[in-house]
C-alpha positions in Angstrom: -3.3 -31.6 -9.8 0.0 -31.3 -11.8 -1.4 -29.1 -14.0 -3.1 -27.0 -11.5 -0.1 -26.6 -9.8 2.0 -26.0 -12.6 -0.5 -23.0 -14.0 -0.6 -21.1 -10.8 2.4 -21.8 -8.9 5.3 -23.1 -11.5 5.7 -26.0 -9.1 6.2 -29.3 -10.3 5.5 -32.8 -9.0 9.1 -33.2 -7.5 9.3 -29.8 -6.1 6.6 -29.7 -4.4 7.0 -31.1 -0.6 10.1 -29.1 -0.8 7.9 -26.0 -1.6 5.5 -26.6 1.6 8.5 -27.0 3.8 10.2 -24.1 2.8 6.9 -22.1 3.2 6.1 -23.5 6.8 9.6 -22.4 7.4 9.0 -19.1 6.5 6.0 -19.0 7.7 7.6 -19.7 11.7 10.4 -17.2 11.0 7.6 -14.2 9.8 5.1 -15.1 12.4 7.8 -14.8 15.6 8.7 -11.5 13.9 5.9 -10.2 13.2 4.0 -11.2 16.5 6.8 -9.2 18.1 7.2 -5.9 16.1 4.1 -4.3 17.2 5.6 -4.7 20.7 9.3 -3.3 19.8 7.2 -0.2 18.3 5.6 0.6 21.3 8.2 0.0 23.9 10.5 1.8 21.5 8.2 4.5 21.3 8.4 5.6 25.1 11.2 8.2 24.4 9.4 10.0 21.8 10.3 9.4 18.2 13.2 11.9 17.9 15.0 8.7 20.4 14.0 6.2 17.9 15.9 8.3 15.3 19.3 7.6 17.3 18.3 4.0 17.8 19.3 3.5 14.7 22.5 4.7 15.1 22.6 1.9 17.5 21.7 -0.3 15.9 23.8 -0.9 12.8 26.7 -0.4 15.1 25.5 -3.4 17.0 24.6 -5.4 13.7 28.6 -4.2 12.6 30.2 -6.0 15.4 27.7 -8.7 14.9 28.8 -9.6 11.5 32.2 -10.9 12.1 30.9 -13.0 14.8 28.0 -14.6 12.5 31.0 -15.0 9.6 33.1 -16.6 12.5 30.4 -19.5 13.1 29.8 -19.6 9.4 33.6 -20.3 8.7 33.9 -23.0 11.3 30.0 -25.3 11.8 28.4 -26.5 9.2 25.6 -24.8 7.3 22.9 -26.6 9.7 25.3 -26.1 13.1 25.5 -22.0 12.6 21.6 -21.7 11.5 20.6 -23.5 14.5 22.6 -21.6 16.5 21.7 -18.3 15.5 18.0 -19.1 15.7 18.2 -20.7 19.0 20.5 -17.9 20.3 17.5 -15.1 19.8 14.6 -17.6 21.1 17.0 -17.5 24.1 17.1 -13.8 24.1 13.0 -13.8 23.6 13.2 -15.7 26.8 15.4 -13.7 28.5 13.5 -10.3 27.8 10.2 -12.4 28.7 11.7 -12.8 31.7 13.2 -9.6 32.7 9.2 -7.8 32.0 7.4 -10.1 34.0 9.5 -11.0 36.9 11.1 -7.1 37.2 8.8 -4.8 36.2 9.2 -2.4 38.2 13.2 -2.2 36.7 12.1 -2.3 33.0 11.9 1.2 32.0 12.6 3.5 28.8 15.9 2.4 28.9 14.8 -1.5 28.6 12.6 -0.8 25.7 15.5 0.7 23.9 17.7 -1.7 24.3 14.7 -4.5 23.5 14.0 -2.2 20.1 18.2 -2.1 19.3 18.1 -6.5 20.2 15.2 -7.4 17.6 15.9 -4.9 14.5 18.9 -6.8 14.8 16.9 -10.4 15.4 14.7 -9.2 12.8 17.1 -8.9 9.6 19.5 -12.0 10.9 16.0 -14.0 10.6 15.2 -13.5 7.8 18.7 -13.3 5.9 19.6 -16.7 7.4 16.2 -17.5 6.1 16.8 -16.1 2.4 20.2 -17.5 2.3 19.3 -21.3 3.1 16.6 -21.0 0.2 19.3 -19.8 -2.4 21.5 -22.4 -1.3 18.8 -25.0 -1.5 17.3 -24.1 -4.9 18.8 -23.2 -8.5 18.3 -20.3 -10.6 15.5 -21.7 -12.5 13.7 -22.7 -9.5 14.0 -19.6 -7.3 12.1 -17.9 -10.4 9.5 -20.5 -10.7 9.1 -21.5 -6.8 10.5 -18.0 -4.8 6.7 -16.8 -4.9 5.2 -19.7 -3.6 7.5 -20.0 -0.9 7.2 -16.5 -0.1 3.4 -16.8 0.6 4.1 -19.0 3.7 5.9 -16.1 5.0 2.9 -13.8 4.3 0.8 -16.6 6.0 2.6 -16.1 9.1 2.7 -11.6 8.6 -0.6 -12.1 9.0 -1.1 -14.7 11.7 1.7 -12.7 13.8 0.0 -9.4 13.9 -3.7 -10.9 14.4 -2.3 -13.1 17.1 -0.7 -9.8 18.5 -3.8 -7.9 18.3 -5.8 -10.6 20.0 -3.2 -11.6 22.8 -1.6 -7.9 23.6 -4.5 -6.4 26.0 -5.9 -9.7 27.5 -2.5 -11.3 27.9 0.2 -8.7 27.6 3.1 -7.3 25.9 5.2 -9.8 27.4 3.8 -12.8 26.8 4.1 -12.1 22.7 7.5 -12.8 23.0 7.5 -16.2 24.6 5.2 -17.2 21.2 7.9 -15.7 19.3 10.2 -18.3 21.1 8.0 -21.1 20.5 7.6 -20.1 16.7 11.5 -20.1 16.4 12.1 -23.4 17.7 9.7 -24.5 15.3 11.8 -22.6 12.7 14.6 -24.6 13.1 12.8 -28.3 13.0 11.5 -27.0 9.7 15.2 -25.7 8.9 16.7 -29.2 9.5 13.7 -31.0 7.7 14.2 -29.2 4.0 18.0 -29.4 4.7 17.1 -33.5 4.1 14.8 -33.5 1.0 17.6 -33.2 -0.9 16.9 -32.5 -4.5 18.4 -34.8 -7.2 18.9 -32.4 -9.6 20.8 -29.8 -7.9 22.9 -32.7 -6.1 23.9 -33.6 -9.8 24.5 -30.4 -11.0 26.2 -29.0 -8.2 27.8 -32.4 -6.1 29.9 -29.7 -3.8 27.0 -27.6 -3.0 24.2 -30.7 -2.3 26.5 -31.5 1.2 26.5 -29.7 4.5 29.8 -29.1 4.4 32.1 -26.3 6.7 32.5 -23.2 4.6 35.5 -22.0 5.9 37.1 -18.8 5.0 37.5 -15.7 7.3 35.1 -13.8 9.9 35.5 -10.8 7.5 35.4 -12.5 3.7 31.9 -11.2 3.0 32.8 -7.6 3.8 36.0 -8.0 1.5 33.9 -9.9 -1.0 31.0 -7.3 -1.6 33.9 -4.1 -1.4 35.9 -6.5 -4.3 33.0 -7.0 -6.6 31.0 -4.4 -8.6 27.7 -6.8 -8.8 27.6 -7.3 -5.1 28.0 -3.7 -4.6 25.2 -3.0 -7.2 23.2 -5.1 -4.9 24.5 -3.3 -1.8 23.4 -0.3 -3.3 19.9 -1.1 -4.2 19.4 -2.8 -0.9 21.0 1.0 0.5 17.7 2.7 -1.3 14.8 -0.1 -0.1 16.0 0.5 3.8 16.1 4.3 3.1 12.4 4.3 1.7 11.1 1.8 3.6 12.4 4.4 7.3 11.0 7.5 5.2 7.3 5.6 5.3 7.9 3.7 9.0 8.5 7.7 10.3 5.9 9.1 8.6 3.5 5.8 10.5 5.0 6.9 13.9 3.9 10.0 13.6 0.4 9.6 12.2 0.3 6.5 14.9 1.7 8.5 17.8 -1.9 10.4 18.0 -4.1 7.1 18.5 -3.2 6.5 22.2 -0.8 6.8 24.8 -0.3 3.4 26.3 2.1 0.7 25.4 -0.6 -2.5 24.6 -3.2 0.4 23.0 0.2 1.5 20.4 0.8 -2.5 20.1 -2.6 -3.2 19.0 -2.8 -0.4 16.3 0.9 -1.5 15.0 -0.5 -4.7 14.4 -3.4 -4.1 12.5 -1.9 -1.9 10.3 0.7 -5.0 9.5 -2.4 -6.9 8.8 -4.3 -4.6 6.4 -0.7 -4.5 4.2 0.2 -8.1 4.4 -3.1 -9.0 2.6 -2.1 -7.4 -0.4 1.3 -9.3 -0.3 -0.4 -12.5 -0.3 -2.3 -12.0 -3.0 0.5 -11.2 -5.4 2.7 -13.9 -4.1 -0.1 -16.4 -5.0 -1.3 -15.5 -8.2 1.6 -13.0 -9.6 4.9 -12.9 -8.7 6.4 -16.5 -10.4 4.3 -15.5 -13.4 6.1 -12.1 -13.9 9.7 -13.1 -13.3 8.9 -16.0 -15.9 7.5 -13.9 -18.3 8.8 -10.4 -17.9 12.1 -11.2 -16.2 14.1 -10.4 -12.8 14.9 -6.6 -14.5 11.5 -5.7 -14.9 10.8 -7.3 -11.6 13.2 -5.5 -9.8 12.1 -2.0 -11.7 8.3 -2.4 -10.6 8.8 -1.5 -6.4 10.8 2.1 -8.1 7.8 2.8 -9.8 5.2 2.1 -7.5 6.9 4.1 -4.4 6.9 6.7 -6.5 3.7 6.9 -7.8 3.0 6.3 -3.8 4.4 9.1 -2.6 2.9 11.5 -5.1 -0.5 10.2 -3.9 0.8 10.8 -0.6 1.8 14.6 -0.6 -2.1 15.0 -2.3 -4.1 14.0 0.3 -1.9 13.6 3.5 -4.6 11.4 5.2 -3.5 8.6 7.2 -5.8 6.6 4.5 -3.2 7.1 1.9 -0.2 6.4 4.2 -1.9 3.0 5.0 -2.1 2.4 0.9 1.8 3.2 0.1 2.3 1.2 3.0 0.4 -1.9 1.7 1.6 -1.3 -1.8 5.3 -1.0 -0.8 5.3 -3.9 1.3 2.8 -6.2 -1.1 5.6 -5.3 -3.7 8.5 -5.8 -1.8 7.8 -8.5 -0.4 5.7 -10.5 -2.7 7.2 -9.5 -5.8 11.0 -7.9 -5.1 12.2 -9.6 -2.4 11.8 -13.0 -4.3 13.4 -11.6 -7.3 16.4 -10.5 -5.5 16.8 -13.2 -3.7 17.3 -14.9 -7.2 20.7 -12.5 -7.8 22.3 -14.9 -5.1 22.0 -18.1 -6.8 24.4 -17.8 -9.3 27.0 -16.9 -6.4 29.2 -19.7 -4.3 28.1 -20.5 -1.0 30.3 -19.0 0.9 29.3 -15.5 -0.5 25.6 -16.5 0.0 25.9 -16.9 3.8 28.5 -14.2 4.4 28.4 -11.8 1.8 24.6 -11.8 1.9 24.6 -11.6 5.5 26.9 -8.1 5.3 24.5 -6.8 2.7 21.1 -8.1 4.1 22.0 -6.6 7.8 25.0 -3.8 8.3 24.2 -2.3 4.6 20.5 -2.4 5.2 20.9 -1.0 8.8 22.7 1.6 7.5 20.2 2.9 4.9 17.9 3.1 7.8 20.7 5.2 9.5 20.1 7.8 6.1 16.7 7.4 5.8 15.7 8.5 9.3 18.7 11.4 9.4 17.3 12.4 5.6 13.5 12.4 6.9 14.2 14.3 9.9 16.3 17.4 8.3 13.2 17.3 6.0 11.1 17.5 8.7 13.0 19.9 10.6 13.2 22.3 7.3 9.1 22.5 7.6 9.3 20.5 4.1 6.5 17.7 5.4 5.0 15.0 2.9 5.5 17.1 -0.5 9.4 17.5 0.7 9.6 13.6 0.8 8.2 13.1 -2.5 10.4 15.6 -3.8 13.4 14.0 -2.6 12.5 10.0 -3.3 11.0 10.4 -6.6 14.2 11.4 -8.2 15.8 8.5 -6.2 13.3 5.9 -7.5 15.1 6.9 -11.3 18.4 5.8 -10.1 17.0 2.6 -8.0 14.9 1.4 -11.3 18.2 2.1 -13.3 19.7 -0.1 -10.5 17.2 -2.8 -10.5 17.4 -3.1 -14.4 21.6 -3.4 -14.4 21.1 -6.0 -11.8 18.6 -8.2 -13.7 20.6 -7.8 -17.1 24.1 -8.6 -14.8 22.6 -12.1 -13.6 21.3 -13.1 -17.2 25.1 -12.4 -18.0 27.3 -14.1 -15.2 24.2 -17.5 -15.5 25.2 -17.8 -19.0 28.7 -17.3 -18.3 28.4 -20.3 -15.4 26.2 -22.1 -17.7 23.3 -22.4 -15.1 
């Protein structure tokens, strides 16, 4: 079993309950997500797409203010106290909104699903940042390369399970009652949360004796905004996180669009939302189970980080040929598979070598307001394209150049972190 294990996971004997909890945590924190996007697209979509454009705007002014009150509870609870919190916090505001569509319907209108769509693309990058951030702390650089794509695939897991749930439950049950599942789902988040917070790994609580206890962080509301503008690594990663949002709103417009045609009610919209997130998330799995440790073991977090660059870019040529929703439904499963399954673990890796207090608050500045605002660009940047009659072969021609700079980015990045780990001896 050992060796099993250690051939197509990296995981060794002591790591591995660790491993399964982690992934059952991320597998509750993808599924309450995920069983709730489809809704926020189609109650989001009742103004028209141009609306959803200035959501965003919205939006990252909402997650701006948000920030200093997330680095406010990160300065003053413990690392348990704040997670809990948060998590707990937007099951609450699941419940609220679950509420609010069944006992008022008649008052829940275009201006309701706005603000719902505004409330979870903020949810939905806390959620996952809080997520990301707890596994950094809780794992060393060696075993975020090895163990990052096994944990990931329990994430995957529950991509999948949220949108088939979604699919099955919208019509029969409706809208609504996805989001009280998403509740449930986040509860269970946090048991899972506090569970891996108490298999406490030996070797790490040698190594690093202040980082093994849930101590208060401290600090200011504002450090990790100072942090990231003080230090060119984090703003390296600022920047490439700047480029993913900005592709990944150039590909979620173009869906809209092609979606828009397929129907004109909300649990119809819901239902197509969600398969498409299935079709793509099958792809992810399979590279998070048989790929991704193995290529940031043997190839390295710079190439890693390179391969999502490449791949939009050959995606987007394919898409300005054929134009078919077909070959949408490819870039999207081959930028997400990437991203998710292969990227997003090796960037998570970059944060390792960083004290905690720059993992919670600096990360959360990067992962939420910065990301935000590359959707901000990438949905302006889309529509003047749009609006200039440039279509699909104007897109490629503006991200294909940007992928250069972005695998440029990715490489610096990689080579940085081999540095500043040698430097920390880790």
């Amino acid at each position: 079993m050992r060796s099993v294990l250690q051939t197509f996971t990296n995981i060794r004997r002591h790591e591995v309950i660790p491993t399964i909890v982690a992934g059952v945590f991320f597998f509750c924190v993808l599924t309450a997500l995920m069983v709730v996007r489809p809704a926020r697209e189609a109650l989001g979509m009742q103004r028209g797409i141009e609306a959803i454009r200035w959501l965003f705007y919205v939006t990252v002014a909402v997650t701006f203010a948000v920030n200093p009150l997330f680095g406010l509870l990160v300065s003053k609870f413990r690392r348990m106290v704040f997670i809990s919190a948060t998590y707990l916090f937007f099951a609450f505001g699941l419940f609220i909104f679950y509420c609010l569509l069944v006992m008022a319907p008649a008052h829940i209108g275009q201006t309701s699903g706005q603000i719902f769509y505004v409330w979870f693309s903020v949810f939905n990058l806390f959620a996952t940042m809080l997520f990301w951030a707890l596994m950094t702390d809780r794992f060393s650089l060696d075993q975020s390369e090895r163990l990052f794509g096994a944990v990931s695939i329990g994430g995957t897991l529950g991509a999948i399970f949220g949108p088939w749930l979604a699919s099955i439950l919208a019509k029969p049950m409706g809208t609504p009652f996805l989001l009280l599942v998403a509740a449930l789902f986040l509860v269970l988040a946090v048991c899972a949360a506090w569970f891996l917070t108490q298999l406490q790994d030996e070797q790490i609580a040698s190594a690093q004796p202040g980082q093994a206890r849930d101590v208060v962080i401290g600090g200011s509301a504002w450090e990790g905004l100072l942090t990231v503008m003080r230090s060119p690594y984090l703003l390296g990663i600022s920047a490439y996180v700047l480029i993913v949002a900005v592709i990944a709103t150039f590909i979620y417009f173009t869906r809209l669009q092609m979606v828009a045609a397929l129907g004109v009610d909300t649990d119809t919209r819901t239902a197509a939302f969600a398969q498409i997130d299935l079709i793509s998330q099958i792809a992810t799995l399979l590279l998070q189970a048989f790929v991704t440790s193995h290529l940031m073991k043997r190839f390295g977090v710079p190439f890693t980080l390179a391969l999502l660059p490449i791949c939009v870019a050959l995606g987007f040529i394919g898409l300005a040929i054929f134009g078919s929703l077909a070959a949408l439904i490819a870039l999207d499963a081959t930028f997400r598979a990437v991203q998710r399954g292969v990227m997003r673990p090796a960037r998570e890796t970059l944060f390792t070598i960083m004290p905690r207090s720059e993992r919670y608050k600096s990360k959360a500045f990067i992962d939420t307001f910065v990301y935000r605002g590359g959707d901000v660009v990438g949905a302006q940047t889309e529509g003047l394209l749009s609006r200039l009659g440039m279509g699909l072969t104007g897109l490629a021609t503006f991200v294909v150049p940007l992928t250069l700079l972005w695998m440029a980015l990715g490489v610096w990045l990689g080579v940085s972190q081999g540095h500043r780990a040698k430097k920390s001896n880790i």
